[in-house]
Structure formats: C-alpha cells, structure tokens
C-alpha positions as CSV (number, residue, x, y, z in Angstrom):
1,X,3.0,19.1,-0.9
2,X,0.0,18.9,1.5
3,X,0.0,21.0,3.9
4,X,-2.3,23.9,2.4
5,X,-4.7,21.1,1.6
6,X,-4.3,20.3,5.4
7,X,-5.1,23.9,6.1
8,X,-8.4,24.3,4.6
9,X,-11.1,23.5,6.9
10,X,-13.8,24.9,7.8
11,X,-13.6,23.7,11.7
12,X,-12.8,26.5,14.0
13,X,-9.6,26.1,15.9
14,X,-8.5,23.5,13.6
15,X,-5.8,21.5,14.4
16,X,-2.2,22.5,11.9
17,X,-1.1,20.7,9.4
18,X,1.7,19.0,11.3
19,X,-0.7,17.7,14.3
20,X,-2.9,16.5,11.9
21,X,-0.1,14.7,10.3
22,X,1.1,13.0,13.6
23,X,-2.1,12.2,14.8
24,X,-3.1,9.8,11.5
25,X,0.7,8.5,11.5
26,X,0.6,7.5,14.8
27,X,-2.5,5.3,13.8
28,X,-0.8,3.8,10.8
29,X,2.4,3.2,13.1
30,X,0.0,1.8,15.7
31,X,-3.4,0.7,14.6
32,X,-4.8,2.0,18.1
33,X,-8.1,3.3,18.7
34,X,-8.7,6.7,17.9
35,X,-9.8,7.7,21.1
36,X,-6.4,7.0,22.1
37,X,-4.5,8.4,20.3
38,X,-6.7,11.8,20.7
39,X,-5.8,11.1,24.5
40,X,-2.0,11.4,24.1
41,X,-2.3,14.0,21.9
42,X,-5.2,16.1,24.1
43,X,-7.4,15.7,21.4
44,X,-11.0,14.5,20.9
45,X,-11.8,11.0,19.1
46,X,-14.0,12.9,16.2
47,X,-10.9,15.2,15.8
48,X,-8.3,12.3,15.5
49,X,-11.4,10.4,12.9
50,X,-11.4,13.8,10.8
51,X,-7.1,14.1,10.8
52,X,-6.9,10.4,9.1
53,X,-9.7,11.2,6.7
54,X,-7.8,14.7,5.7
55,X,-4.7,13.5,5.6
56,X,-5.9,10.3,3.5
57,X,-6.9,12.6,0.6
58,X,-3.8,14.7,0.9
59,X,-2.1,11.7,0.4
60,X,-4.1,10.2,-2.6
61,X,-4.2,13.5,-4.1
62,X,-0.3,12.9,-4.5
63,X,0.2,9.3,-4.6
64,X,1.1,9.2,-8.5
65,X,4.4,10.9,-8.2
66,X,5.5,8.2,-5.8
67,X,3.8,4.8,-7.0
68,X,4.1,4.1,-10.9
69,X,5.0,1.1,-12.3
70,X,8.2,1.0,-14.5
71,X,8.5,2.3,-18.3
72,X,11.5,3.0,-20.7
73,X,14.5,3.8,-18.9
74,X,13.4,3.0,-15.7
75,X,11.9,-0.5,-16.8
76,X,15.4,-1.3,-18.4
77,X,17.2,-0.1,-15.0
78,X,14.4,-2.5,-13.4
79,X,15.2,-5.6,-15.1
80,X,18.8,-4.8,-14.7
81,X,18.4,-4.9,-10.7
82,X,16.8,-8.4,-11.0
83,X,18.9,-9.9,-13.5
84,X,21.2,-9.6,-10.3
85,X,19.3,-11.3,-7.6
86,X,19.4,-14.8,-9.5
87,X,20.0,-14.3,-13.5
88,X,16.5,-14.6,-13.9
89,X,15.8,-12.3,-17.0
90,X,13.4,-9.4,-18.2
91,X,11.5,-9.1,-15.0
92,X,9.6,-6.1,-14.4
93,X,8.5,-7.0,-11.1
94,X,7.2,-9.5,-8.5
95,X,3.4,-9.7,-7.9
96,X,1.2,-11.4,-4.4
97,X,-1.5,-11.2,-2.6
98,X,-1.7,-10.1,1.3
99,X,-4.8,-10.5,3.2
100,X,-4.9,-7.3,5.3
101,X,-7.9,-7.7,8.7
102,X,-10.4,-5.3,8.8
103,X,-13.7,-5.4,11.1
104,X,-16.6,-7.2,10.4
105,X,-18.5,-5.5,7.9
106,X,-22.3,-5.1,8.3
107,X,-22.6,-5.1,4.5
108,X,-21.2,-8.6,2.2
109,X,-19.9,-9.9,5.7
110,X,-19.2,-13.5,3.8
111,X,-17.7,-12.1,0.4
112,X,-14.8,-11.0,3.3
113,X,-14.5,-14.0,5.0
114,X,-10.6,-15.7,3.5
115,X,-9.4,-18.9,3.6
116,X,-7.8,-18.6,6.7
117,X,-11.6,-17.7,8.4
118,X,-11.3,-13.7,9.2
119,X,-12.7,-11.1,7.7
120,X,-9.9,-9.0,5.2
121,X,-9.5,-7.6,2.1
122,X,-7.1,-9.2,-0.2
123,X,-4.4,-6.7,-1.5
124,X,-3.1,-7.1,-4.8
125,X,0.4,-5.2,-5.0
126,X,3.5,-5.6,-7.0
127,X,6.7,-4.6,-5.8
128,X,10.3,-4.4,-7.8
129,X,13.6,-5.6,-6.7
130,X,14.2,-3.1,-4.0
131,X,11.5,-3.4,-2.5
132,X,9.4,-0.7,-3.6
133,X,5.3,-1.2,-4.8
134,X,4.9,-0.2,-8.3
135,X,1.4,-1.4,-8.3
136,X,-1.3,-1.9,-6.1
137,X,-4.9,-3.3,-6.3
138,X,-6.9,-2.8,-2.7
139,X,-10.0,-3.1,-3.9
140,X,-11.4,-6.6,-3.5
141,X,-12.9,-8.9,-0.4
142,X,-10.8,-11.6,1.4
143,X,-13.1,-14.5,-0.3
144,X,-11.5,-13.3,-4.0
145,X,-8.7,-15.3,-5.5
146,X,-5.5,-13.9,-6.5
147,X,-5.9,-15.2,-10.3
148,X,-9.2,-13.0,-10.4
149,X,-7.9,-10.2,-8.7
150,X,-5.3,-10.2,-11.1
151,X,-7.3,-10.6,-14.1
152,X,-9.8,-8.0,-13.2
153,X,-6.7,-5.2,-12.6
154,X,-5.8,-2.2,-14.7
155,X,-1.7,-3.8,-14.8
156,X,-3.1,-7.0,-16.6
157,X,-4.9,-5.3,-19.4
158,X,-2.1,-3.1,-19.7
159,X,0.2,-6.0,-20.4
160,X,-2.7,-7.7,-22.0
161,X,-2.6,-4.7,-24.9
162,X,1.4,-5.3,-24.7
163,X,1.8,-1.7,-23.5
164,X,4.9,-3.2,-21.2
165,X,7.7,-5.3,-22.7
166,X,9.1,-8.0,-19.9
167,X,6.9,-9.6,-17.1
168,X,6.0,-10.4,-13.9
169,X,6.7,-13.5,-11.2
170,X,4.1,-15.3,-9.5
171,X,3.6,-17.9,-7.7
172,X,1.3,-21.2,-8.6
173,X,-1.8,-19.4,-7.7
174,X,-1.7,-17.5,-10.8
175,X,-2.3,-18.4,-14.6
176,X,1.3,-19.1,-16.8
177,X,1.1,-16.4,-19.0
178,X,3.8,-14.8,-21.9
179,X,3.6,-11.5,-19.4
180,X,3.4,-13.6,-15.9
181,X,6.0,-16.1,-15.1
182,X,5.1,-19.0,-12.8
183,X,6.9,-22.0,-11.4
184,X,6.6,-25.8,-12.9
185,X,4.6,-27.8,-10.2
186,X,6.5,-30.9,-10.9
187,X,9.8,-30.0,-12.9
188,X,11.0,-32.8,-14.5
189,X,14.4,-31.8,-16.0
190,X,17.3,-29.9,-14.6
191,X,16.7,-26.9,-16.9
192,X,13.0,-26.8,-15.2
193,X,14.7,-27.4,-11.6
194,X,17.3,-24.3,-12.8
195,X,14.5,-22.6,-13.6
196,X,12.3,-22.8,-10.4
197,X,14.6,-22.0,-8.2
198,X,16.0,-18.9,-9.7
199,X,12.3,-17.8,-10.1
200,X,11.3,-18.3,-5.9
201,X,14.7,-17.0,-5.6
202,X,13.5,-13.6,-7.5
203,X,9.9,-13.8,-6.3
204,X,10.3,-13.8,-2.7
205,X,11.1,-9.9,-2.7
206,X,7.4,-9.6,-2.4
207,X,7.2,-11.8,0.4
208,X,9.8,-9.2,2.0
209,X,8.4,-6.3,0.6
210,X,5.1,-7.7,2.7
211,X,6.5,-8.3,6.1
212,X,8.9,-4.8,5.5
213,X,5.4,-2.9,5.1
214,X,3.5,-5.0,7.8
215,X,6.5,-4.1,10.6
216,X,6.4,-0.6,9.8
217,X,3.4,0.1,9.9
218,X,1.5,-1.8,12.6
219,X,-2.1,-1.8,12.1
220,X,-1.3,-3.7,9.0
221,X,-0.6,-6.6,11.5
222,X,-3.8,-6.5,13.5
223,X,-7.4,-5.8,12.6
224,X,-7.9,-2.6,11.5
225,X,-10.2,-0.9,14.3
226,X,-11.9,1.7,11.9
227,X,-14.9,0.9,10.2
228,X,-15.8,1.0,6.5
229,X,-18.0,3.2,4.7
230,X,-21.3,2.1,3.4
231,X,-20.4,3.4,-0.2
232,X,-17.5,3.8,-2.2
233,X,-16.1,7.0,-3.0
234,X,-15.0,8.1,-6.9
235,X,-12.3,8.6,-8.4
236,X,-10.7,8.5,-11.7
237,X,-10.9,5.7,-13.7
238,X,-7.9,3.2,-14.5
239,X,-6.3,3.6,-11.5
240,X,-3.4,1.3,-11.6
241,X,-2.9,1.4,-7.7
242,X,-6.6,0.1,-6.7
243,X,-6.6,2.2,-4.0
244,X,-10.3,4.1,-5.2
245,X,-13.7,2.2,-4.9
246,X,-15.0,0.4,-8.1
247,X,-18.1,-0.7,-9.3
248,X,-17.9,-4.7,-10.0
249,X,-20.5,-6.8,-11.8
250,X,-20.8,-8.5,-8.4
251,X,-21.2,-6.0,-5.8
252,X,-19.7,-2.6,-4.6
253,X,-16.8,-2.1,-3.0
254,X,-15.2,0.6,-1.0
255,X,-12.4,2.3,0.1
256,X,-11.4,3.5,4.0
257,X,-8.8,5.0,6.1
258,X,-6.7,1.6,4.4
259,X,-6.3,3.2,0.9
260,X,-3.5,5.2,2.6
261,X,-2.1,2.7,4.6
262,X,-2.1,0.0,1.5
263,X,0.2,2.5,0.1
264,X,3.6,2.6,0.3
265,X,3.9,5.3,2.9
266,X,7.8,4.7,3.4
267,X,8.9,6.0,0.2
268,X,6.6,9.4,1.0
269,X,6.4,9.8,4.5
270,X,9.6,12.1,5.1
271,X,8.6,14.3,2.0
272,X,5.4,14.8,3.2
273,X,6.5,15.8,6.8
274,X,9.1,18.2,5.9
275,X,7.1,19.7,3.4
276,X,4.1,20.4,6.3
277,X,7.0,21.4,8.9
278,X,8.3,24.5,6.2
279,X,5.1,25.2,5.8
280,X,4.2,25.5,9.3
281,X,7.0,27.5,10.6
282,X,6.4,30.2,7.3
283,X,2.9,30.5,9.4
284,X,4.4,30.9,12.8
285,X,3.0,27.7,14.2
286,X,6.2,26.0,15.1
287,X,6.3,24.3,18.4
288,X,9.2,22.7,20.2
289,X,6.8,19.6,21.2
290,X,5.3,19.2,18.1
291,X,9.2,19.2,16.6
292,X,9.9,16.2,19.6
293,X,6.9,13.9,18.3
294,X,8.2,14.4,14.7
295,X,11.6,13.1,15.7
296,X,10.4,9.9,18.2
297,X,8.2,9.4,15.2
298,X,10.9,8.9,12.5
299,X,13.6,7.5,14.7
300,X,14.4,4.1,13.2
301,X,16.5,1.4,15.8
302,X,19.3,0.3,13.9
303,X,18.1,-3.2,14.6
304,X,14.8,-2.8,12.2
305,X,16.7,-1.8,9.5
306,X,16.8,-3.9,6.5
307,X,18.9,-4.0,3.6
308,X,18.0,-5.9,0.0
C-alpha cells in the first residue's frame, strides 16, 4: 500500500520502507524525542524527522479507504449496532471534542491557549458504536468551541443539505438540532429522564473511543514534542476528516506530524506493515531484527485489551 511511496527518495542510503515505518510508529507509540528514537534505532535525529514526514503522507495518501463515514447499507448496519447499546434510535454516530497538547506555537500562541490553560488543538472526531472514527476535524486551535468547530465542518453541511438520513449524539455543548441529538438540561418528565439517559448511555462510546486512542498511542497523552510548520500544506477540498490545512476567515491553520496520529491508526496499522514487510522481502531487504521490532511493536498484553 505504501511501501513504493516509502522507497522513493532521493537520499542516498535511504533507510527501507520497514525502518522507516518503525521509526515514526515508535513516536506515535511513544511521543519521544526524535533524537531518541534515532539512538535506539542507530539512526540520526534529521533521519527519524524525515521517516514521520514520509510516512505521514503515505498514510494520508490512503486514509479514505479506512476512515468514511457511514452511507446506505453500512449506515443501516450502523444504526442497527446502536439501537443495541440502549434502544436509542437512528444514530449514525457519536460526536466530541478532545484537546490534543502540542508545543507552544511561535505563531497565534493565544488562539491555542484552552480552557483548561495549555496550548492544544481541539480535535473534532466522530466515532460509531464500535469504536471506530468515521469522521475527523483536526484543524482548529484549543481556544475554539466545539459548537463552531462543528458548524464550520464538511459533516455538518453534509447533513445540513440532508445528504445523511439519522443523526448524531452530543453532549450540551452543542446546538439541538433535527441531525444532532442533545440531552435536556433540566428534564422534567420521565419520558425526558428515559430519554437522557439512554442518550449519555449511547454517547459515551466517544469518550471510550478517546481514552482507547489516547492509550495506544502515547504521545496523544503528553505534549507533542515536534513543532508545527509555519504554513499549512494543501490538499483537496472537502475533506471530511480535517486532517489537511484550511484557510479560515480568521487566520491560517496548519497541519503537522499530528494529521497522522489524529487518525485512527489502529484500524490501518497492521495493513500497512504487512504490506511494507512483502514488499521488502520481494527486494531482498529482509532482516531478522527488523522482523523482532515488528513483533515487540504489535504485541498487545492481554490486559490492554478492550472489548465494546
């Protein structure tokens, strides 16, 4: 899937595919420094800068075949999984906000100052009910509220011109709309008591999806020790996922080493690496080392498991 993209550089005695791989996973798995990293790996720190940046657009380059939010069959099949969590009906999915730390920026340092007093961005995403992100918006500072990130975003005007039939769960920070479904703040009746508690019921699975992202992959926990470009780099426009940089009538914003990490790299991460390893051995560059750090990499402790 990646690896010839992976294999065109024009470095001399470039590192393969596959160490290039396990270099930038072992910084999402681990948020360390790059130097680091290029020490356990023999490495230099520019080398270890240059595999996250490759791989990063290997991964973008593929990210719509794994991240799409739910239409015809498999919308009906999405509100069917729901329905089954707490009877709450026609669901498409479960949308939040996570505030994800990044380094002070030199540019806008106050637009990414949060509520809670750090400097982030604040990550859009929407997730269905087994845990998977259908949707993600990584394009706004920390300082933004929820209810504008969600207006501003390619899924609202999609609903907005009824191209989806359901809708989402939020929580009280977002507007009660016929395609967003939010909870009474003082429910009166038993019907509106009923209907609360099936909805937080439903809606947590994002607060799960959060902390089952977060614990995976580790830098998502602490700041992120890589710093940001000065200007955004293009991509296509309506991107559903936010992960590109857009132009906004306030200011610019950008996109890093995070648009990889925002997404959901546990649904593609053991495609990816089997695909590179085929594609390694077919050019001879199979290594019975590099084969160890792929296995300590992916070994999951039975303990860190969970199950919806």
């Amino acid at each position: 899937m990646i690896g010839r993209n992976l294999l065109q550089s024009t470095k001399n005695n470039a590192l393969p595919p596959l160490l290039q791989l396990l270099a930038c996973l072992r910084f999402f798995a681990t948020g360390a420094y790059h130097k680091l990293i290029g020490d356990s790996m023999h490495v230099s720190e520019s080398t270890v800068g240059r595999c996250c940046r490759s791989v990063t657009d290997a991964i973008l380059g593929i990210r719509w075949h794994f991240i799409s939010f739910p239409r015809d069959d498999k919308a009906r099949q999405t509100k069917q999984e729901f329905i089954k969590i707490a009877g709450f009906p026609n669901a498409l999915g479960c949308v939040d906000g996570t505030f994800v730390r990044i380094m002070t920026p030199s540019n806008n340092e106050q637009d990414f100052v949060n509520r809670k007093g750090y400097h982030s961005l604040n990550v859009q995403m929407v997730c269905d009910a087994k845990f998977r992100f259908t949707s993600i918006c990584a394009n706004w500072p920390g300082s933004v509220h929820d209810s504008r990130i969600w207006r501003e975003s390619a899924l609202c005007q999609q609903f907005e011109r009824g191209e989806h039939n359901g809708f989402l769960l939020g929580d009280s920070g977002y507007p009660c709309r016929r395609f967003l479904m939010t909870p009474y703040l003082n429910p009166q009746t038993d019907a509106q008591q009923r209907f609360n508690a099936s909805l937080c019921r439903t809606r947590v699975l994002i607060e799960q999806s959060f902390g089952i992202l977060k614990r995976r992959f580790s830098c998502l926990q602490g700041t992120l020790s890589t710093t940001l470009p000065p200007r955004p780099r293009g991509c296509s426009s309506g991107l559903v996922l936010g992960i590109s940089a857009t132009n906004n009538n306030d200011s610019s914003y950008f996109v890093g080493i995070i648009d990889v990490i925002i997404i959901d790299i546990v649904y593609i991460n053991i495609i990816i690496i089997i695909d590179i390893i085929e594609f390694t051995i077919n050019h001879s560059i199979q290594n019975d080392v590099h084969l160890s750090m792929v296995h300590d990499l992916f070994s999951v402790k039975k303990s860190a498991k969970m199950s919806p």
